[in-house]
C-alpha positions in Angstrom: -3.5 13.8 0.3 -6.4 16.1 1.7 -6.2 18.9 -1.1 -9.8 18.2 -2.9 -9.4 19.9 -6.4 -12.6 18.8 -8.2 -15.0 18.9 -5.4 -17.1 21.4 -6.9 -21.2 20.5 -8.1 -19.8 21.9 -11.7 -16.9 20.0 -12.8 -18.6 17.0 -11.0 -21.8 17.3 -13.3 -19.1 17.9 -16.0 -17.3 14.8 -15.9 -20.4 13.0 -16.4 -20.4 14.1 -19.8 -16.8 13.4 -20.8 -16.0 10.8 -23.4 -16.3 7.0 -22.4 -12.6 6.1 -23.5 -12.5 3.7 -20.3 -14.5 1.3 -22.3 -12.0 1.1 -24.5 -9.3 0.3 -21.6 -11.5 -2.6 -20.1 -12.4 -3.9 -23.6 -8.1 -4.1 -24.0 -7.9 -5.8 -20.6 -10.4 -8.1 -21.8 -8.3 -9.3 -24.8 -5.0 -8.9 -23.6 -5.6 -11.1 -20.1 -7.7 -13.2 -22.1 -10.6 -13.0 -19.1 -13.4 -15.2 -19.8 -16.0 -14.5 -17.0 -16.2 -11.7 -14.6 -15.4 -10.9 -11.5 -17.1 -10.6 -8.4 -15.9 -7.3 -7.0 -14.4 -4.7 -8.7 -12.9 -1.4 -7.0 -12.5 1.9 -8.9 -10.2 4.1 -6.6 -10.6 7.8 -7.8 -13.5 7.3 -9.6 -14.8 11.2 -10.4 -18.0 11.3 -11.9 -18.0 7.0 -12.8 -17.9 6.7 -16.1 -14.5 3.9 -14.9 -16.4 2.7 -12.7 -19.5 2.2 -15.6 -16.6 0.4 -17.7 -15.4 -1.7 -14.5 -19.0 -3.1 -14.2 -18.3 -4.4 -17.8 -16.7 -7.2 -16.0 -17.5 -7.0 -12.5 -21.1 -8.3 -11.3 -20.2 -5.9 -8.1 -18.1 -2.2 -8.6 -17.2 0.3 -5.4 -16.8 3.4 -6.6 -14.8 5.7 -4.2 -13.4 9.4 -4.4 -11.9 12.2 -2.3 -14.6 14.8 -3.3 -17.9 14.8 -1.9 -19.4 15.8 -5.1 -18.1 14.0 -7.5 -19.6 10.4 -4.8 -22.9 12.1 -5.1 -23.2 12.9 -8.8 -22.4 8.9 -9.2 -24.9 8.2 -6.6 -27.6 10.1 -8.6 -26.4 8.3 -12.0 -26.3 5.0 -11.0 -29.2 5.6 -8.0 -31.6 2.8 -9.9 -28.4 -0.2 -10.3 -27.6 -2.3 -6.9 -24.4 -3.2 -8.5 -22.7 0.2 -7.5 -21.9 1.5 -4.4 -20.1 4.6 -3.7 -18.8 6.3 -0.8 -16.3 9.2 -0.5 -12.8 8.1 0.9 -9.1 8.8 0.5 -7.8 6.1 -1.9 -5.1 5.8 0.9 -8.0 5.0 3.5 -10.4 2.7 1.4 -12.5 0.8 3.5 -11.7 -3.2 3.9 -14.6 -4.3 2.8 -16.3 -7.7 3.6 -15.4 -9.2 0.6 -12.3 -8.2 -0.9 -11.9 -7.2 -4.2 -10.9 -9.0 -7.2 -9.5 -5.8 -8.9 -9.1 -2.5 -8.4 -8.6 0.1 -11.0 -7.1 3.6 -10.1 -6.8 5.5 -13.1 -5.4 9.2 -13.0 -5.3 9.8 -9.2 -2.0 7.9 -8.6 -0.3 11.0 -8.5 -2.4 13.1 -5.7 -1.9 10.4 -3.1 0.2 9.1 -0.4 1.8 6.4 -2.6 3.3 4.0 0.0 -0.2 4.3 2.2 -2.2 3.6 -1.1 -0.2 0.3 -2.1 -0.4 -0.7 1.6 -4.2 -0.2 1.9 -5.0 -1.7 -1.3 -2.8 -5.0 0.0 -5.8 -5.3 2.4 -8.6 -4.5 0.3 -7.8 -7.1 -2.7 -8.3 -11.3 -2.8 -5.2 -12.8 -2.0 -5.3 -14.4 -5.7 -5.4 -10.7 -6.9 -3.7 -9.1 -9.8 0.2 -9.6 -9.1 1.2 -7.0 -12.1 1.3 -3.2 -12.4 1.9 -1.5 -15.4 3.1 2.3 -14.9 2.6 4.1 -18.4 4.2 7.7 -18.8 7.5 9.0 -18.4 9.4 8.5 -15.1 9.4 5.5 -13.0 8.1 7.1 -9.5 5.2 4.1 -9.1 7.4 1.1 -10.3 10.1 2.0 -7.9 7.4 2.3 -5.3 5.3 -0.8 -6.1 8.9 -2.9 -6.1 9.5 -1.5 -3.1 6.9 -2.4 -1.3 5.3 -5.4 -3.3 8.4 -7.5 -3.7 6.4 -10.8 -5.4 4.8 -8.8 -8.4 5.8 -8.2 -11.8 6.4 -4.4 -12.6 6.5 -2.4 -15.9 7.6 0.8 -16.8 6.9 2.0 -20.6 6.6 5.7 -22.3 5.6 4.6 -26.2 3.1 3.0 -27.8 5.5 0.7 -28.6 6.8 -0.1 -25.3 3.2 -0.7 -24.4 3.2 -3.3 -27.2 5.8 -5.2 -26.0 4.6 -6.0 -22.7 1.3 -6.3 -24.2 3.1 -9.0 -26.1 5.2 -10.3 -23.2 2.1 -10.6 -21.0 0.0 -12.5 -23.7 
């Protein structure tokens, strides 16, 4: 997709201040997945302003940042200027660069929706490990991504839930 919403020096500086909640997510992942030591090299696809890509460096000695808009790459760039753990760099999350060494996880949170779905799964094939995370979780009503990802990722597990308590159970499942 080429349409750049949030590319304006406003909302970018605006986002910076928005709550932390993806703390919260990663701290979940944590328990749920059971993960004991981090990971090399995380990727946060979409990242806006980088407060998911602050929460992916939770458990990622490395974290890429990448986003569509211009501004939003260089209010992260002045954020995190002093850390050598992040790099950003603006790109279409359906033409992320394959980077030396691929990533152990990639997060995309909130951006699935703006982008060339089929060319998104398909770059991101080439930009994780090939020990990568073999399960997607789609949460919110319709099935658009799970079709996709089963589609096109025959070998990984794929859920679809709309309640809290649909989250539960697979939370449970998983476990």
């Amino acid at each position: 997709m080429d349409k750049i919403t949030f590319d304006e020096k406003r909302i970018a500086e605006g986002y910076v201040n928005r709550p932390w909640l993806h703390k919260k997510v990663i701290e979940r992942f944590v328990s749920d997945c059971e993960v004991t030591s981090n990971f090399r090299n995380g990727l946060d696809v979409g990242c806006g302003a980088g407060l998911s890509t602050k929460a992916l460096h939770l458990i990622c000695d490395r974290v890429t940042g990448t986003d569509i808009s211009e501004q939003m790459i260089q209010v992260c760039k002045e954020e995190y200027k002093d850390n050598k753990a992040y790099t950003f760099y603006r790109a279409k999350a359906e033409k992320t660069k394959e980077p030396a060494e691929k990533y152990d996880i990639v997060t995309a949170a909130g951006m699935v929706n703006w982008v060339d779905r089929d060319l998104f799964l398909e770059n991101m094939g080439h930009a994780l490990q090939d020990q990568g995370i073999d399960t997607f979780i789609e949460v919110g009503p319709g099935k658009t991504l799970s079709g996709l990802v089963k589609r096109t990722l025959s070998d990984v597990r794929v859920y679809s839930c709309e309640t809290a308590e649909q989250v539960a159970a697979i939370a449970d499942e998983l476990a």
